[in-house]
C-alpha positions as CSV (number, residue, x, y, z in Angstrom):
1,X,0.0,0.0,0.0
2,X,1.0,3.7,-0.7
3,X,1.6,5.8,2.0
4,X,-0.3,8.7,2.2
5,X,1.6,12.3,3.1
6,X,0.1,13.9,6.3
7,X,-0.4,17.2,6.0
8,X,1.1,19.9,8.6
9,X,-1.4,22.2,9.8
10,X,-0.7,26.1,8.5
11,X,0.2,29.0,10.8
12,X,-1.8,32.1,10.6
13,X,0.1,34.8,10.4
14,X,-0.4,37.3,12.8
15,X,-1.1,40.7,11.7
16,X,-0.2,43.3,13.5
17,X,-2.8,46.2,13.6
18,X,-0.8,48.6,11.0
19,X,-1.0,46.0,8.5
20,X,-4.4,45.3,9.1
21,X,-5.1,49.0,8.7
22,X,-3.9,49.0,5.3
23,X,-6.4,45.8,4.2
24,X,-9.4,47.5,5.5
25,X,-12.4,47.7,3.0
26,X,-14.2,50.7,4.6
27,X,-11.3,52.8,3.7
28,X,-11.5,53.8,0.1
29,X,-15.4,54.7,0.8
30,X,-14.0,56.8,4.0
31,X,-11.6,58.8,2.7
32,X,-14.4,59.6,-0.4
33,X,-16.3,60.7,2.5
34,X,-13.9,63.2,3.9
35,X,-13.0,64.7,1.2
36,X,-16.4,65.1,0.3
37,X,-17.0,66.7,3.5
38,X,-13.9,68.9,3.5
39,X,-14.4,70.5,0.1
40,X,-18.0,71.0,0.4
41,X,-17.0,72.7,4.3
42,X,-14.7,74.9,2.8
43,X,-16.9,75.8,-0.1
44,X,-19.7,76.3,2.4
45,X,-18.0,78.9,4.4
46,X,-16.9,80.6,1.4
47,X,-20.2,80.8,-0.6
48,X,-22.0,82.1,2.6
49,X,-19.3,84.4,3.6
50,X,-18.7,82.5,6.8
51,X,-22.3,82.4,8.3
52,X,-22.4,78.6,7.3
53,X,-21.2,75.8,8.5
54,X,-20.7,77.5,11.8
55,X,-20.7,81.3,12.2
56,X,-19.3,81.5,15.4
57,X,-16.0,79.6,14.8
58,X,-15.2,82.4,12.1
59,X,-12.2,81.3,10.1
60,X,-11.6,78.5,11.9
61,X,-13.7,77.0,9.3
62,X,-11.1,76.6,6.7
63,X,-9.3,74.8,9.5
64,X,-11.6,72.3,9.7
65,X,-12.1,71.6,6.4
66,X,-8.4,71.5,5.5
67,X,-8.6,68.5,8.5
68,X,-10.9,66.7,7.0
69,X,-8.8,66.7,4.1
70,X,-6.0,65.7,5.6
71,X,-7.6,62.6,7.5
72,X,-8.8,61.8,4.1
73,X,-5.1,62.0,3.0
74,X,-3.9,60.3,5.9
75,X,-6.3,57.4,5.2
76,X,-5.4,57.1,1.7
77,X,-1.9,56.9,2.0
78,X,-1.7,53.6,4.9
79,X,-4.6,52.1,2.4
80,X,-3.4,49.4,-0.1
């Protein structure tokens, strides 16, 4: 009789959380999203002549949406 081969059982290989970070499937539609919500921010506050999104935080405004960018950014480049 033949002997059959047994096989070994296979290692998972741990991931640690950066890599897992870049396989994520919510990313692409994330970073859409804050783009998205960074350029229409910033056009906000400039179409209203900064009494939209919110009044009170004045120029500040820009800041925000120039973070929103960024995150998006920030997303895009650990995504593969």
């Amino acid at each position: 009789m033949r002997q059959q081969r047994l096989l070994k059982p296979t290692r998972k290989k741990e991931t640690s959380p950066r890599t897992r970070l870049m396989r994520l499937h919510w990313a692409p539609a994330s970073v859409a999203l804050l783009f998205l919500s960074g350029i229409t921010w910033i056009v906000l506050f400039h179409v209203t002549e900064g009494s939209l999104p919110v009044q009170r935080w004045g120029n500040w405004n820009l800041g925000i949406g120039m973070l929103l960018l960024l995150g998006g950014m920030g997303i895009s480049s650990k995504w593969t």
